[in-house]
DSSP file (Angstrom, degrees, kcal/mol; ACC not computed):
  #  RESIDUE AA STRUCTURE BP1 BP2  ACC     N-H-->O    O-->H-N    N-H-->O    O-->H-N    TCO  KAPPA ALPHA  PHI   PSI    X-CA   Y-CA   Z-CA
    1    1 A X     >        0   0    0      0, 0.0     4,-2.0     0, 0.0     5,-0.1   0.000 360.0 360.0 360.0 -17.2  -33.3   58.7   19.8
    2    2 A X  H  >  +     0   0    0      2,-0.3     4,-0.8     3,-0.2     5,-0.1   0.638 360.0  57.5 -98.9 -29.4  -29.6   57.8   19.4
    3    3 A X  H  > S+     0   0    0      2,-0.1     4,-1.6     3,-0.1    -1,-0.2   0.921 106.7  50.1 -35.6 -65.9  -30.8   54.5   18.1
    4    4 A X  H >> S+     0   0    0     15,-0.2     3,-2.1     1,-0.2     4,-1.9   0.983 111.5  46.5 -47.5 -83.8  -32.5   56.3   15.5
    5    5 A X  H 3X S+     0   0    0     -4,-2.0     4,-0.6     1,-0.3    -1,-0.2   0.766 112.4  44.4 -39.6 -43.8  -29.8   58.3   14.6
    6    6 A X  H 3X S+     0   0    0     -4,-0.8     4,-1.3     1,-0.2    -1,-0.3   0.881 110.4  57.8 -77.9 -21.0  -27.2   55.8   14.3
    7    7 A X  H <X S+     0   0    0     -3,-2.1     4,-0.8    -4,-1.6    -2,-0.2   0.759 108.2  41.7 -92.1 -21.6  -29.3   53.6   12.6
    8    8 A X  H  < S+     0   0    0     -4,-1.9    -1,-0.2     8,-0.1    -2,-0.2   0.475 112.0  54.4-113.2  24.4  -30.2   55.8    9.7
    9    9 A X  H  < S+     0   0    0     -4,-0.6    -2,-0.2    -5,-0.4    -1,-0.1   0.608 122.6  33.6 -95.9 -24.9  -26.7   57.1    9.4
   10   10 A X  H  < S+     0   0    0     -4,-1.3    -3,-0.2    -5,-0.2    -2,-0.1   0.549 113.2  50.4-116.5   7.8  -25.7   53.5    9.1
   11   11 A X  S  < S-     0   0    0     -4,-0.8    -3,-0.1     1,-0.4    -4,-0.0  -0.313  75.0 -97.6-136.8-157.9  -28.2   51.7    7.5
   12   12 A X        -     0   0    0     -2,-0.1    -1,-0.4     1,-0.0    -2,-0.0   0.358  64.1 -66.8 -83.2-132.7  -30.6   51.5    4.4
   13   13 A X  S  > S+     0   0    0      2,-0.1     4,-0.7     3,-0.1    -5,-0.0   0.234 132.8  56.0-112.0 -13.9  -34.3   52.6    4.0
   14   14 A X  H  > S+     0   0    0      2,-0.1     4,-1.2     3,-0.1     5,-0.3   0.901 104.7  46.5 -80.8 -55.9  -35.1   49.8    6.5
   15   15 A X  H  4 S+     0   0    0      2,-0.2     4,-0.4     1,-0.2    -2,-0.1   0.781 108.9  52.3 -42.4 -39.7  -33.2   50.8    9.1
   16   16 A X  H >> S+     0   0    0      1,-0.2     4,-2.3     2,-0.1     3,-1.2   0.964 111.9  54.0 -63.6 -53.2  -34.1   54.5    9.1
   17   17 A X  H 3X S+     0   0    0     -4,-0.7     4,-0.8     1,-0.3    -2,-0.2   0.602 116.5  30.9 -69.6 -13.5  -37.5   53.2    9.2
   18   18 A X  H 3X S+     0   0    0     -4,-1.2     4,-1.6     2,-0.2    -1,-0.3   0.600 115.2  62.0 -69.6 -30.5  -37.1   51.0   12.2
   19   19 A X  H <> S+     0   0    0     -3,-1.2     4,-2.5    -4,-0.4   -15,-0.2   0.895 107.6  39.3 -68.2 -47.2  -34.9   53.3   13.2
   20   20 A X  H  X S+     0   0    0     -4,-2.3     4,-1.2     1,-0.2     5,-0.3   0.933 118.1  50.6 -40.3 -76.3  -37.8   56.2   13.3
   21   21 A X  H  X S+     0   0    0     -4,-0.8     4,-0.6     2,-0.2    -2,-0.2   0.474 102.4  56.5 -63.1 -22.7  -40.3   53.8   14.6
   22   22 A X  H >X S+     0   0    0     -4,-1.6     4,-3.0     2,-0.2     3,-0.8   0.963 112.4  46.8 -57.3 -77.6  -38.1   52.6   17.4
   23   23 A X  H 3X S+     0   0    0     -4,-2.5     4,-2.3     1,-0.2    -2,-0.2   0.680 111.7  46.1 -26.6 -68.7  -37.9   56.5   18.4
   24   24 A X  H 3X S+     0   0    0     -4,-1.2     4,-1.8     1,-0.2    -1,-0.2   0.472 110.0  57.2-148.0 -46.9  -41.4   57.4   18.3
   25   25 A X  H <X S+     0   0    0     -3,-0.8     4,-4.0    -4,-0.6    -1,-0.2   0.913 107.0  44.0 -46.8 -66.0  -42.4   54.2   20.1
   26   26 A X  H  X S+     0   0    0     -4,-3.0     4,-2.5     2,-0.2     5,-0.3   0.912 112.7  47.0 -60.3 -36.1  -40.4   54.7   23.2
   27   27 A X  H  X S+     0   0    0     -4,-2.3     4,-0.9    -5,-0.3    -1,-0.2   0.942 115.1  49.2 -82.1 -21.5  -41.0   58.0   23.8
   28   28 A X  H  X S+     0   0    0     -4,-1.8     4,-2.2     2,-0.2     5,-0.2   0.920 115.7  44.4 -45.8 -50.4  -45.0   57.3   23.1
   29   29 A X  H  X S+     0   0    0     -4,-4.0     4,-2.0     1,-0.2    -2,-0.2   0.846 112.8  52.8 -86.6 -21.3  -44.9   54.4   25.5
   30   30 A X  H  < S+     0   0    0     -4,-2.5     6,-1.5    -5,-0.2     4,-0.5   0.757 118.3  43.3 -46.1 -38.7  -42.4   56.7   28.6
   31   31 A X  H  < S+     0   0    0     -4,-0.9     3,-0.3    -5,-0.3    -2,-0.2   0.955 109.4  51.8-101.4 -35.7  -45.0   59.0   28.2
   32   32 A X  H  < S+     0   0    0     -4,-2.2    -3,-0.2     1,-0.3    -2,-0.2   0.788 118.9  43.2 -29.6 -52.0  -48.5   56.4   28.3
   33   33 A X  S  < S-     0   0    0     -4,-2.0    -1,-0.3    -5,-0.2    -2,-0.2   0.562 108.3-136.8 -99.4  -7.9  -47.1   55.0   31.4
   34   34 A X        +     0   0    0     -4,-0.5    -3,-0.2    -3,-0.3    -4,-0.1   0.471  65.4 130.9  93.7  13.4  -46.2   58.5   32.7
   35   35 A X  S    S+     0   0    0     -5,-0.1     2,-0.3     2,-0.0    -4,-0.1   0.599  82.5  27.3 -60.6  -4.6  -42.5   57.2   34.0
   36   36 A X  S    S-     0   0    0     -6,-1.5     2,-0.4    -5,-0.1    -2,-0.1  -0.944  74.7-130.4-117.3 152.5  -41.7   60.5   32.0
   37   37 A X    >>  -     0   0    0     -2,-0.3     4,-1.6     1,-0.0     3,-1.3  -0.912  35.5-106.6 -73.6 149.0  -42.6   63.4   30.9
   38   38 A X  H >> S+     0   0    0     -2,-0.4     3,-2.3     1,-0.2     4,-1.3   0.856 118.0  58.6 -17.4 -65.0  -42.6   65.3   27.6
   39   39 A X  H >> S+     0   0    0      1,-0.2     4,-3.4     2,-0.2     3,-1.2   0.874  95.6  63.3 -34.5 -54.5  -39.5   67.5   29.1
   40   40 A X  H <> S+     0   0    0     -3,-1.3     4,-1.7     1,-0.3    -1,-0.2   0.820 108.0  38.3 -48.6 -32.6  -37.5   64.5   29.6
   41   41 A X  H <X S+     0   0    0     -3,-2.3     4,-1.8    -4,-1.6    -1,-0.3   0.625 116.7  52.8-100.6  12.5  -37.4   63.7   25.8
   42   42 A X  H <X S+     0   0    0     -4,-1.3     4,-2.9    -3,-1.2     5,-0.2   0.780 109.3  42.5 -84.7 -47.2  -37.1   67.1   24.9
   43   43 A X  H  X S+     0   0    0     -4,-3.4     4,-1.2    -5,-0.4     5,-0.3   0.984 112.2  63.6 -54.2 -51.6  -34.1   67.7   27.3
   44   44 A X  H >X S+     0   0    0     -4,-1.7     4,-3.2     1,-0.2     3,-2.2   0.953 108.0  41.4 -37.0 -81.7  -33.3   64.0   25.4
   45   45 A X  H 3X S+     0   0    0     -4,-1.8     4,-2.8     1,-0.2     5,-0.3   0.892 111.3  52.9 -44.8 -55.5  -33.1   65.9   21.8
   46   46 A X  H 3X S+     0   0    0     -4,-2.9     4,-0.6     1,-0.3    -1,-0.2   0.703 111.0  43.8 -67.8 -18.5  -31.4   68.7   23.0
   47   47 A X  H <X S+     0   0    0     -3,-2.2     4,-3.3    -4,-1.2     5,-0.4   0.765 120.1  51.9 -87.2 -32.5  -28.3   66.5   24.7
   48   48 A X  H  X S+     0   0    0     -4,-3.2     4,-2.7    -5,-0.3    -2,-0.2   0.943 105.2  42.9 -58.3 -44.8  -28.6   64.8   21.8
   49   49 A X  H  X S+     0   0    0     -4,-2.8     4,-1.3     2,-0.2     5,-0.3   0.679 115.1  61.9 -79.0 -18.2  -28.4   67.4   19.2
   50   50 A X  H  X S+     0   0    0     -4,-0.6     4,-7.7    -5,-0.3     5,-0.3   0.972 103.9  41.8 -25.8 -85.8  -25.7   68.5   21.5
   51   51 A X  H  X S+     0   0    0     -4,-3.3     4,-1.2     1,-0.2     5,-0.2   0.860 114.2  48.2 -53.4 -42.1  -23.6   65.5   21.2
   52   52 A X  H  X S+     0   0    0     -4,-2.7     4,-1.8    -5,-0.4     5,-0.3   0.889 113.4  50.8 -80.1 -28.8  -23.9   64.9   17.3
   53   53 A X  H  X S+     0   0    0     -4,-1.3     4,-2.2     1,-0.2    -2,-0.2   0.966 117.1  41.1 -77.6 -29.6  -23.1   68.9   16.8
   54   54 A X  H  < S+     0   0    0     -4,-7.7    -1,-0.2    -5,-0.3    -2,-0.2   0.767 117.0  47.2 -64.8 -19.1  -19.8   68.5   19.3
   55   55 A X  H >X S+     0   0    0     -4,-1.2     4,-0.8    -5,-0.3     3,-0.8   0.641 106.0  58.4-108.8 -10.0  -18.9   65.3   17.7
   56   56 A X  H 3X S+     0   0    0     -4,-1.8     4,-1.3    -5,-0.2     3,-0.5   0.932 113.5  44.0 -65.0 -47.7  -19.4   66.8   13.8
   57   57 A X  H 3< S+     0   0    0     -4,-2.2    -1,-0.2    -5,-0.3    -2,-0.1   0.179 102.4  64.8-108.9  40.2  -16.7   69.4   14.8
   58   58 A X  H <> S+     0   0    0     -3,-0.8     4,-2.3     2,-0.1    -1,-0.3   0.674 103.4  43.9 -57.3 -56.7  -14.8   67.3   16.2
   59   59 A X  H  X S+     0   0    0     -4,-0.8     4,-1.3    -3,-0.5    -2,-0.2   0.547 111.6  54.0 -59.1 -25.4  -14.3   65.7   13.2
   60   60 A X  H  X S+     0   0    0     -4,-1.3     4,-2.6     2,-0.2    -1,-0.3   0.727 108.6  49.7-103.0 -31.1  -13.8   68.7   11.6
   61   61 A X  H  > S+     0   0    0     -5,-0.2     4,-1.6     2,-0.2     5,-0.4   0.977 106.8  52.0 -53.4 -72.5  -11.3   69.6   13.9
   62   62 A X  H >X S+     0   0    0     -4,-2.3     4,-1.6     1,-0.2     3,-0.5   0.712 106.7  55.6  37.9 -91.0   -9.6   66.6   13.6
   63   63 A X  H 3X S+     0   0    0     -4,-1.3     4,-3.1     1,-0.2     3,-0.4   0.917 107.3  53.0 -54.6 -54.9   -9.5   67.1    9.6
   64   64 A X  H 3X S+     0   0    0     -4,-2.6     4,-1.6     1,-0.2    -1,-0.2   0.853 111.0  42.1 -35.6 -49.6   -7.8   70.7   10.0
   65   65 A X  H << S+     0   0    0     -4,-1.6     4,-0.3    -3,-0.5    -1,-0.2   0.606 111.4  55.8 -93.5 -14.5   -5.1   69.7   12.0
   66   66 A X  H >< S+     0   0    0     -4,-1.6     3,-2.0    -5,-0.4    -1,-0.2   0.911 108.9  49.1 -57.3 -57.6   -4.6   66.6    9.9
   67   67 A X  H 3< S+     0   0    0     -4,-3.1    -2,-0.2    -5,-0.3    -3,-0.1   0.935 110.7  52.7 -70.6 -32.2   -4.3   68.9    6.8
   68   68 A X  T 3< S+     0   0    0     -4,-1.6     2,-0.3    -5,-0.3    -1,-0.3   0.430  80.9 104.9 -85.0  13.0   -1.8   71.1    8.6
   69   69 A X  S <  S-     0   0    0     -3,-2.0     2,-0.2    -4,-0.3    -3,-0.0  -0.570  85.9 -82.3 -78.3 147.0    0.6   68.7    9.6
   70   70 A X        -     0   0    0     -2,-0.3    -1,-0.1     1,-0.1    -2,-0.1  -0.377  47.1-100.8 -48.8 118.5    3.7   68.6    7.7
   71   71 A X        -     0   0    0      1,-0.2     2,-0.5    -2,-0.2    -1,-0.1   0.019  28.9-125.4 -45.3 135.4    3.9   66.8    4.5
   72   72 A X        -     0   0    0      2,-0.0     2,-0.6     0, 0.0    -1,-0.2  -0.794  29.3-153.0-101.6 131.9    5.7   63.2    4.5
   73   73 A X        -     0   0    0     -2,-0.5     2,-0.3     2,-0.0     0, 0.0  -0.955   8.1-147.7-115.5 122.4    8.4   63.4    1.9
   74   74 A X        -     0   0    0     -2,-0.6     2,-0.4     0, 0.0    -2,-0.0  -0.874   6.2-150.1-110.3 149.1    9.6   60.2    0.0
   75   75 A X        -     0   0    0     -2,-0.3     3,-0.1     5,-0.0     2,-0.1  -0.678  18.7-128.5 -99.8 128.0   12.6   59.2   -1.2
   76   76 A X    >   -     0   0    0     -2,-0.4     3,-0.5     1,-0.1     4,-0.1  -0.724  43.4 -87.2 -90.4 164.4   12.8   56.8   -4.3
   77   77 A X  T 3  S+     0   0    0      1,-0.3    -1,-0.1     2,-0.2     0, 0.0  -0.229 111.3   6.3 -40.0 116.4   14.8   53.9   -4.1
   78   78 A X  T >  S+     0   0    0     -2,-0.1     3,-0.8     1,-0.1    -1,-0.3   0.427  91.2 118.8  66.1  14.4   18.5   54.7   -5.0
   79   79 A X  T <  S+     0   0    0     -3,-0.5    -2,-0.2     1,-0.2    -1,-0.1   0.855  80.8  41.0 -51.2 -41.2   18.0   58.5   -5.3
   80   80 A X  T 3         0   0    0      1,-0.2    -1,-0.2    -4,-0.1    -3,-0.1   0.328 360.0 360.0-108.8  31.1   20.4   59.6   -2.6
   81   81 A X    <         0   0    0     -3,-0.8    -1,-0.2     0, 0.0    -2,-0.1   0.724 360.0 360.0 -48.4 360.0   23.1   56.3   -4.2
């Protein structure tokens, strides 16, 4: 799923669509061969959806404290002659 994700955040309309089909594959063929269960990729999504909402407001932390840092003040060239 993380495939998926990154690949249509990063890609075209081919890439989502691989990207999709990648997903959707694996977890059909984990579940065919019963080395999983359903739970596992649901628990899957949920760490997932985790991780992308903790790493958005990161980002958004990140941006605040950017914007509240102190202003860089420049000096032209022979102003303080």
């Amino acid at each position: 799923m993380l495939i998926a994700l990154a690949m249509c955040r990063c890609g075209g309309r081919i890439a989502t669509t691989v990207g999709i089909t990648h997903a959707v594959l694996t977890v059909t063929v984990v579940v065919l061969t019963a080395n999983h269960y359903w739970l596992d990729a649901a628990t899957a999504a949920v760490v997932l959806a985790f991780a992308v909402s903790t790493e958005r407001a990161a980002v958004g932390i990140a941006a605040a404290l950017r914007a509240r840092a102190a202003p860089v003040v420049q000096i032209q060239q022979g102003a303080l002659s």
